[in-house]
C-alpha positions in Angstrom: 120.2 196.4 69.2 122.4 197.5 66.1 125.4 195.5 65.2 128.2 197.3 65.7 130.3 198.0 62.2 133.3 195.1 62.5 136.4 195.2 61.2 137.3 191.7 59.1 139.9 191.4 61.9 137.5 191.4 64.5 135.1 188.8 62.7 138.0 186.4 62.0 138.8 186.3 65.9 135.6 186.4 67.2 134.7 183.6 64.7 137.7 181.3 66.1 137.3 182.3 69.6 133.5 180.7 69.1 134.4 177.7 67.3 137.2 176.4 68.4 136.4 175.2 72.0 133.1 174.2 70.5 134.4 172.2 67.8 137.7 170.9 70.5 134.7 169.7 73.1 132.5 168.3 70.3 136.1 165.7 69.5 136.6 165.7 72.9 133.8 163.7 73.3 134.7 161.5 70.5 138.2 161.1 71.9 136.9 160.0 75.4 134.7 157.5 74.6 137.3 155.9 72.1 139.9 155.7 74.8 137.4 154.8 77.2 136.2 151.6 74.7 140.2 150.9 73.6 140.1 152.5 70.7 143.0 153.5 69.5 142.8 157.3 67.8 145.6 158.1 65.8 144.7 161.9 65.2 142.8 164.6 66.6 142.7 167.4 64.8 141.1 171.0 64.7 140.8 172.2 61.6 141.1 170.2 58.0 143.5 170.5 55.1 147.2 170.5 56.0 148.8 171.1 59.5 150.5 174.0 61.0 151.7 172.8 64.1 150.9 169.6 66.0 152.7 167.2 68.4 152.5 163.5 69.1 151.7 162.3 72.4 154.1 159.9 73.4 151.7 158.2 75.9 149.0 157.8 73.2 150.7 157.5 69.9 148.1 160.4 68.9 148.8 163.3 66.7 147.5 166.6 67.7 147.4 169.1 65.2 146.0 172.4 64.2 144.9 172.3 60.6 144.7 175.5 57.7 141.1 175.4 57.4 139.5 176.2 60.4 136.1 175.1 59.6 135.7 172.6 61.9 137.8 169.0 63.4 138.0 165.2 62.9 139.2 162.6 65.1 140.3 159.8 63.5 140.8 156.3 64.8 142.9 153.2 64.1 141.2 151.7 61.0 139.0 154.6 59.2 140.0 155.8 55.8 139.6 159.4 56.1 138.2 162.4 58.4 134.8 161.3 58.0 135.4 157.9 59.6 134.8 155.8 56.8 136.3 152.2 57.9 139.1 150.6 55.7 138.4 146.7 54.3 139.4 145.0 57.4 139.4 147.7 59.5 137.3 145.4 61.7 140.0 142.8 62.2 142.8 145.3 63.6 143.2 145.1 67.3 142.5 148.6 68.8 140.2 149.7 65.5 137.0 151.7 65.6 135.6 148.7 63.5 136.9 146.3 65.6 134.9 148.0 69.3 131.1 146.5 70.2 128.1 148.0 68.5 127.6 149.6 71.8 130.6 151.0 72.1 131.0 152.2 68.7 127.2 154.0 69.1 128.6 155.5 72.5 131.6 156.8 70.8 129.9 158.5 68.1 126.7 159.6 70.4 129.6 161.2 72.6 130.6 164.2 70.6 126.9 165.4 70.4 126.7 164.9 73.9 130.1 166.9 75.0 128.6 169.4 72.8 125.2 170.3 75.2 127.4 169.5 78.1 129.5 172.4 77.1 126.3 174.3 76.5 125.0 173.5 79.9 128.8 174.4 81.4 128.5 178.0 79.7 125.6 179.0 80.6 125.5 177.6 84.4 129.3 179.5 84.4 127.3 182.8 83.3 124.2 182.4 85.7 126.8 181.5 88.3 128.9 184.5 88.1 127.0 187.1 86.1 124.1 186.4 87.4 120.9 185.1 85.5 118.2 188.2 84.1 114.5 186.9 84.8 112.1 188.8 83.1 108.5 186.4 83.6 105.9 186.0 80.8 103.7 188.9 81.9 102.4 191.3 79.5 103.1 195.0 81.4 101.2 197.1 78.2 99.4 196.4 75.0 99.7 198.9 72.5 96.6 199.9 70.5 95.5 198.4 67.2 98.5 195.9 67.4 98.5 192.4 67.2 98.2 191.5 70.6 95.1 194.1 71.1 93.5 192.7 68.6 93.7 189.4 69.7 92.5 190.0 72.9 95.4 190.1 74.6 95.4 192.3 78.1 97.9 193.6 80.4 98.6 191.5 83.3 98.1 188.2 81.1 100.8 185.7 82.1 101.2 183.6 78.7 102.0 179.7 79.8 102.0 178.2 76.4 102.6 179.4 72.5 102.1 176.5 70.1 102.6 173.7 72.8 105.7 174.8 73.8 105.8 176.5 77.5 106.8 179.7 78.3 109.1 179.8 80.9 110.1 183.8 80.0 109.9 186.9 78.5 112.1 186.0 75.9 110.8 182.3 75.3 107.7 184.6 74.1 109.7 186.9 72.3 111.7 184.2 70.4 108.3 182.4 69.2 106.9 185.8 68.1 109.6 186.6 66.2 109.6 183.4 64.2 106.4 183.8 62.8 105.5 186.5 61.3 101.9 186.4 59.5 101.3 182.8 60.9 98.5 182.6 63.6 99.7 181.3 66.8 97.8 179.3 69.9 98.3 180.7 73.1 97.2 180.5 76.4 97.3 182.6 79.0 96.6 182.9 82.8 94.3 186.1 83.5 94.2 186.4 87.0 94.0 182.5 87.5 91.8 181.4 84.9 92.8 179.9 82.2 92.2 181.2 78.8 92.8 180.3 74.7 93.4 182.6 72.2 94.6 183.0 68.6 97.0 185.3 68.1 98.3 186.5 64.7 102.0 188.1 65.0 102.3 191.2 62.5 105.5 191.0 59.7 107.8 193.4 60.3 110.9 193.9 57.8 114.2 194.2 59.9 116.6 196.3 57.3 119.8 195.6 59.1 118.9 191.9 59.6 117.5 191.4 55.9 114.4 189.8 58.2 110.5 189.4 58.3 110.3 189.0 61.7 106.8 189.2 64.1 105.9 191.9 66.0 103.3 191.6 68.8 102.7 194.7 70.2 103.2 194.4 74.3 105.5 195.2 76.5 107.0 193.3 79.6 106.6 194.3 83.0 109.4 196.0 85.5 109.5 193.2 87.4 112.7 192.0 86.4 115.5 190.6 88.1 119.2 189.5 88.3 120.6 187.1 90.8 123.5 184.7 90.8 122.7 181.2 91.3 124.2 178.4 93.5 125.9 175.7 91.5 123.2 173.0 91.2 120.4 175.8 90.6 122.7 177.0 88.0 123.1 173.8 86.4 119.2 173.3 86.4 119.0 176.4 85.0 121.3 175.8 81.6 120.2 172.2 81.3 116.7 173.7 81.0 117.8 176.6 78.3 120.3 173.7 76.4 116.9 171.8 75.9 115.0 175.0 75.7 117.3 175.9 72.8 117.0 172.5 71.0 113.5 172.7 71.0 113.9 175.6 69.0 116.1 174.4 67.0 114.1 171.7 66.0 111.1 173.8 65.2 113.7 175.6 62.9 114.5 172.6 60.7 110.7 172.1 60.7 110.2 175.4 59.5 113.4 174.9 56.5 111.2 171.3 55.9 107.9 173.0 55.4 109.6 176.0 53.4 109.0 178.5 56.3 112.1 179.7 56.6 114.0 183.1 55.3 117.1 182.8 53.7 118.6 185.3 56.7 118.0 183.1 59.0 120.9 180.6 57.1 123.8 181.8 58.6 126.7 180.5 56.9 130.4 181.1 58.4 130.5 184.6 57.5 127.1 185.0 58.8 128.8 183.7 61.9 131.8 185.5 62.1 129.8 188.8 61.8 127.7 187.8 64.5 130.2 186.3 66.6 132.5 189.7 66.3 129.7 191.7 67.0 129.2 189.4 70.4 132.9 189.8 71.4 132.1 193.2 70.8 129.1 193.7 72.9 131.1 192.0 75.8 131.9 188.3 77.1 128.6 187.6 79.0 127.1 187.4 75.1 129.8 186.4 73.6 129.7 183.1 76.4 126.0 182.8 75.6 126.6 183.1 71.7 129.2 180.1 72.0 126.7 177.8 74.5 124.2 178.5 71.6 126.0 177.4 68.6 127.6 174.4 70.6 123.8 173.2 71.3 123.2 173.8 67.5 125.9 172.1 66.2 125.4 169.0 68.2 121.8 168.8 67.1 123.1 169.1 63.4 125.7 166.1 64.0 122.9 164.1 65.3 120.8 164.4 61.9 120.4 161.1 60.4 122.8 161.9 57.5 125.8 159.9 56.0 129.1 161.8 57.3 127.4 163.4 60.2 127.4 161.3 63.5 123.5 161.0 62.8 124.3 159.1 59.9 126.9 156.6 61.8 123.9 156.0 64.5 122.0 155.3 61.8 124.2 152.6 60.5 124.5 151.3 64.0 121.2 151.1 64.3 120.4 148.9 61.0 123.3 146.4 62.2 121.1 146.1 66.0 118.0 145.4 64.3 119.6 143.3 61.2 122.0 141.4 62.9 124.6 142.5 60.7 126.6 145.7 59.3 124.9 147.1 56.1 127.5 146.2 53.5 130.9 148.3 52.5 129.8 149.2 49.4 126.4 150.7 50.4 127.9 152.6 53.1 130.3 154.1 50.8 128.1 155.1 48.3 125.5 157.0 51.1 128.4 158.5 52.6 129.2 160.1 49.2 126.0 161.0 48.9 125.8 162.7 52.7 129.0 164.0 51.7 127.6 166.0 48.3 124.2 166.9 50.4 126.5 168.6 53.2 128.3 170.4 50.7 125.5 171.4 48.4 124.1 172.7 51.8 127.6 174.8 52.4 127.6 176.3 49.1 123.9 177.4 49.1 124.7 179.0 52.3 127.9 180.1 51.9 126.1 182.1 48.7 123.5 183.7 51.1 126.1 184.7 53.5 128.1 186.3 50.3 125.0 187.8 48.9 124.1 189.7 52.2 128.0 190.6 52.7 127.7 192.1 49.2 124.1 193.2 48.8 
């Protein structure tokens, strides 16, 4: 479908509207835990740089605030140095001090804002399947074109493809989303033919999208009719998003294998413009994708956090970790100096984007 032309307006809200709950859940989790473990947090705060409004809760003693630079949140807790929870030297004696908590509690507070995040992908999609209703289109080929891919790969109609690459194929669009990610590369599947069971290689085309400054694979086949939208009970609902939350993150992962190997197309970086166009264009397609868009990027971004990088929550667990096995903390010093370092890697990473995203607003 064609993105609609957005004004800056509309990018700016729909861009908010997306990552603000997503960003509040993802502290949320944070915040829970803390107070869960005693733990005092002396700020929450969406946004960075300097407040615009906020209030202190008198039951807590903790700031809320709404910072000028939406780009994300921070809580941070009795003891830390800054936003990216760097402790202070002593931090660990203070009573009530992130420092201070159990290993395990510290690793449960930081492994809790990645979690709140695919619990509020789960939420949103289960809401959607729930009252919406959930589209099921199987993983049956309807039609293969002539002389395309998929016909000369053997490919025929009535074919219902389990399995691309070892990953299954619950879907339609499970196949569709594989295919598109690999243009030019050759591709395992297998595929039920009227009950047996049958391997074949399957080489997408490349197919330059103009309007999405994309390669993207093209197959050649069609899906059946046989498709259907029905609203789900609760607990089928639920089993439904917990299965496209992992679905998702599988994904996901095979992207930052793809950006590993090299594989990847610098269209498929989305900095935040990159996500305020498509999160406008979302809000303006309606709130069934817009509520999909926002369960999608939540599941991204706790992934992200859960890299093994200094600043990110990966990179705490990762400290955590080291002090299990060694018995001890790895030293101030050192975990100052790799927090700089995940700090400059994060933001070398946000200006290479950030220049994609300018370059394709421009170009």
């Amino acid at each position: 479908q064609n993105m609609p032309d957005l004004s800056a307006l509309q990018m700016i809200i729909g861009f908010l509207l997306l990552l603000t709950p997503v960003v509040f859940f993802h502290e949320l989790g944070h915040y829970w835990a803390a107070r869960r473990a005693g733990v005092v947090v002396e700020v929450f705060s969406i946004g960075f740089g300097p407040e615009i409004f906020g209030w202190t809760s008198k039951s807590t003693g903790t700031r809320w605030r709404f910072a000028a630079i939406p780009l994300g949140g921070y809580v941070r807790m009795r003891g830390d140095e800054n936003a990216a929870s760097a402790p202070g030297e002593g931090a660990d004696r203070m009573k009530g001090s992130f420092a201070g908590a159990s290993l395990a509690n510290r690793i449960l507070i930081v492994a809790a804002g990645p979690m709140a995040n695919f619990i509020l992908g789960i939420l949103l999609f289960a809401g959607v399947y729930m009252t919406f209703g959930k589209i099921e289109i199987p993983a049956e080929i309807g039609e293969v074109m002539p002389e395309t891919p998929a016909a000369v790969s053997g490919l025929k109609a009535g074919d219902v493809v389990t399995e691309i690459e070892g990953v299954t194929i619950r879907n339609f669009g499970d196949m569709r989303g594989l295919v598109a990610e690999s243009p030019g590369r050759p591709l395992d599947f297998v595929v039920d033919r009227n009950g047996q069971i049958l391997s074949l290689i399957v080489t997408p085309a490349s197919r330059y999208i103009e309007e999405l400054q994309l390669n993207i694979g093209f197959l050649g086949v069609r899906s059946t009719n046989n498709i259907s939208q029905k609203r789900l009970l609760p607990g089928s609902a639920l089993v439904a998003g917990t299965s496209d939350a992992f679905y998702n993150a599988i994904m996901i992962l095979r992207g930052l294998a793809r950006l590993g190997k090299g594989q990847m197309q610098a269209a498929e970086l989305q900095g935040p413009i990159g996500i305020a166009k498509i999160s406008g264009s979302a809000m303006v397609q309606g709130v069934v994708p817009f509520i999909l868009l926002t369960a999608l990027i939540s599941i991204n971004l706790g992934l992200i956090y859960l890299l093994p990088i200094p600043a990110l929550d990966g990179g705490h667990l990762a400290f955590f970790f080291y002090e299990a096995i060694a018995g001890r903390p790895l030293p101030l010093a050192a975990q100052a100096v790799l927090m700089r370092i995940g700090m400059s890697l994060l933001l070398t990473l946000m200006v290479v984007v950030m220049f994609f995203d300018v370059n394709r607003l421009i170009g």
